[in-house]
C-alpha angles and dihedrals in degrees: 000000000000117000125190093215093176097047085061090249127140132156130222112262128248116252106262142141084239137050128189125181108198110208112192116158109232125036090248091066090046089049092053098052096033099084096045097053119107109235104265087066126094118200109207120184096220102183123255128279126048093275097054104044091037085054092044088037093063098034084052091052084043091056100042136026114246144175100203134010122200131197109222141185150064123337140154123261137217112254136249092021102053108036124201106285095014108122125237125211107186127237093193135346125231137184106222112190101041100112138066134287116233140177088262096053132272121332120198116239077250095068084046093065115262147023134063137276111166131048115186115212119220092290094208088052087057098047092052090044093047082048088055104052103024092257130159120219125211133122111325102203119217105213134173098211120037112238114253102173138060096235095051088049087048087054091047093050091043086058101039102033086177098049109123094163149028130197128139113250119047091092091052090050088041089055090054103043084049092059095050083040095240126151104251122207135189135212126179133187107206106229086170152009117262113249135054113019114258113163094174084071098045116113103193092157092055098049093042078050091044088045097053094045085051091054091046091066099042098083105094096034090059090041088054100044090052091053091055096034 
């Protein structure tokens, strides 16, 4: 089912033993996983950045009634790990850059003293759904601006040695999956390689491709996670 979150629209959903509510940024990655979704699913285009998933996100829960919310789309990928057109089922998602910067280097908001910067999906939920698509697992990193050089890619990874992907709105969905206390997950299709900024290798059409045929396989894992949840 396709939902305009930002148009403040949201339709009633369908009885069912199991709700998902699908988050993707923009309305081409809603469109590429909708018609895949079983019907106890909702795709809501959410906006892109952390602040504005994690707000559409919320207004989307406080409409509907739900068991599991994924944050879905496009992202880069580290390379070598998470080649163009692999998948990417996050083990936990991280934002990488909410802290501080100081002399001696970047602090988490976590070192300073309070906040959160990781949320860690039901790993066993991940493992089946990687199974399922082909899909590697591994960090998925939340960030507000997209990476466009390789040193800023190397820090990150120093940072983050499990990060297989980037993209800039699973913390936002994660926060508001947090405050309604659902279990969050995030996919990502990889469309480039994280560092310098080369649109001529971009392949956004394969990755939207790779992302709906993921979604097409998910059904009865979901259906069966929710039975022995």
């Amino acid at each position: 089912m396709v939902v305009q979150a930002q148009e403040g629209l949201l339709t009633a959903p369908s009885r069912s033993s199991l709700r998902v509510l699908v988050a993707t940024a923009v309305p081409a990655e809603r469109d590429a996983v909708a018609d895949l979704l079983p019907p106890y699913a909702d795709a809501v285009a959410v906006g892109v950045g952390p602040a504005a998933a994690g707000a559409h996100t919320a207004a989307a829960l406080a409409r509907g009634t739900y068991d599991l919310v994924i944050s879905t789309g496009i992202g880069g990928g580290f390379q070598p790990d998470a080649p163009i057109g692999s998948l990417v089922l996050a083990d936990e998602i991280t934002a990488a850059d909410l802290g501080a910067e100081t002399p001696d280097g970047f602090l988490p908001v976590t070192e300073l003293g309070f906040g959160a910067v990781t949320h860690q999906p039901p790993l066993s939920l991940v493992r089946e759904l990687a199974a399922a698509c082909g899909g590697l697992t591994g960090t998925v990193l939340t960030v507000s601006t997209v990476t466009g050089s390789a040193e800023r890619a190397a820090e990150l990874r120093r940072r983050h040695p499990r990060a297989l992907a980037e993209a800039m709105e699973g913390f936002g969905v994660a926060e508001a999956a947090a405050a309604y206390a659902l279990p969050v997950l995030e996919i990502r299709a990889v469309s480039n390689a994280v560092g310098p900024r080369d649109r001529g290798a971009w392949r956004i059409g394969e990755a939207l491709g790779a992302l709906g045929g993921a979604f097409g396989k998910f059904a009865p894992v979901l259906e069966s996670w929710k039975r022995h949840d």
